[in-house]
C-alpha positions in Angstrom: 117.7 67.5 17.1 118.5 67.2 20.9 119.9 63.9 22.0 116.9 62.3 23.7 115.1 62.7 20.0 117.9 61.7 18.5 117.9 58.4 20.1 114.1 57.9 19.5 114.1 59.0 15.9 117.4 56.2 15.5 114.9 53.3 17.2 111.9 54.5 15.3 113.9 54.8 11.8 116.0 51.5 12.3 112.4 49.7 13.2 110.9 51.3 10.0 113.1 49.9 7.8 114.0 46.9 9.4 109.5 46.0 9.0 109.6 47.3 5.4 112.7 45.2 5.0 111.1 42.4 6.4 107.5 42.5 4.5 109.3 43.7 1.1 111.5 39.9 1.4 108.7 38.1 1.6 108.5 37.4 5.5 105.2 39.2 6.5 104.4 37.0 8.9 107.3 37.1 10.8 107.1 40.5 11.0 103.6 40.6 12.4 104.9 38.3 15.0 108.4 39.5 15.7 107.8 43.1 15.5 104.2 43.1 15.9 102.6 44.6 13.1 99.1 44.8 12.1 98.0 43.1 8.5 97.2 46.5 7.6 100.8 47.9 8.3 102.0 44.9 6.1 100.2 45.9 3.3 101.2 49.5 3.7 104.7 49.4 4.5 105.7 48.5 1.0 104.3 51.7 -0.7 105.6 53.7 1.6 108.9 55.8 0.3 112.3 55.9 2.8 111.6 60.0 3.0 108.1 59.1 4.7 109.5 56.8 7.0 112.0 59.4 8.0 109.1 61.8 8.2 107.3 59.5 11.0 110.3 58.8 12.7 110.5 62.0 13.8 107.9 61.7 16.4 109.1 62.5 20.0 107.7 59.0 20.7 108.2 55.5 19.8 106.0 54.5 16.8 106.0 50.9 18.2 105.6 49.5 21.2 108.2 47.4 23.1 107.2 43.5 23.5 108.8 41.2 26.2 107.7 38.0 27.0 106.0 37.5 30.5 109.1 37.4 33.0 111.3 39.0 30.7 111.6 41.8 33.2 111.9 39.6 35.8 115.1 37.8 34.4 116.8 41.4 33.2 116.3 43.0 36.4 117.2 39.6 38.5 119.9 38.9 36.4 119.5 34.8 37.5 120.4 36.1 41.1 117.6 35.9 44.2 117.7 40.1 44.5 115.5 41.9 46.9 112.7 43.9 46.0 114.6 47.0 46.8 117.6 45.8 44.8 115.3 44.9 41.5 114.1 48.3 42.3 117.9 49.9 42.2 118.2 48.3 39.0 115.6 49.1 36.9 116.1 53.0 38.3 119.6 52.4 36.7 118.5 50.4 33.5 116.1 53.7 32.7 119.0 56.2 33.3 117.9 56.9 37.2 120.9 58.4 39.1 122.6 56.4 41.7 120.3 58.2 44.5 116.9 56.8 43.1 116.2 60.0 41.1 116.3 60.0 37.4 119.3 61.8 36.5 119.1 64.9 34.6 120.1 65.2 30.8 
């Protein structure tokens, strides 16, 4: 598996589990609301063996999506500093692996 699937099947596996953990413990609810499942995802995830979970890991994409609370970015990228535009710009290049010229760096 090359390294940039590597990573994704890690984040898709470790939130797999940690919802299935979550739903089997008797916290369904906090689920839904921390990792953002549906009801029907609650009610599946049980049933569903480790090997399967593994199986849809696999994916060369997330199986979830990333949630982050309005200004979220904002306060990552600003880092509680008053940044220019072009600076928040530099930074988010960086926090998504861009090289230090503005161009995503190569793998």
């Amino acid at each position: 598996m090359e390294t940039d699937n590597t990573d994704i099947y890690e984040m898709n596996l470790g939130y797999l589990i940690k919802a299935r953990e979550m739903v089997m413990s008797g916290r369904p609810h906090q689920a839904m609301v921390k990792l953002g499942l549906t009801p029907d995802a609650v009610r599946l995830l049980p049933a569903i063996p480790i090997r399967r979970l593994q199986t849809i890991a696999q994916r060369d994409m997330l199986c979830f999506a990333p949630r982050f609370a309005p200004g979220c970015w904002r306060e990552i990228l600003m880092g509680g500093s008053k940044l220019s535009d072009e600076d928040s710009a530099r930074r988010l290049i960086l926090l998504v692996g861009g090289g230090s010229n503005g161009v995503p760096a190569r793998q």
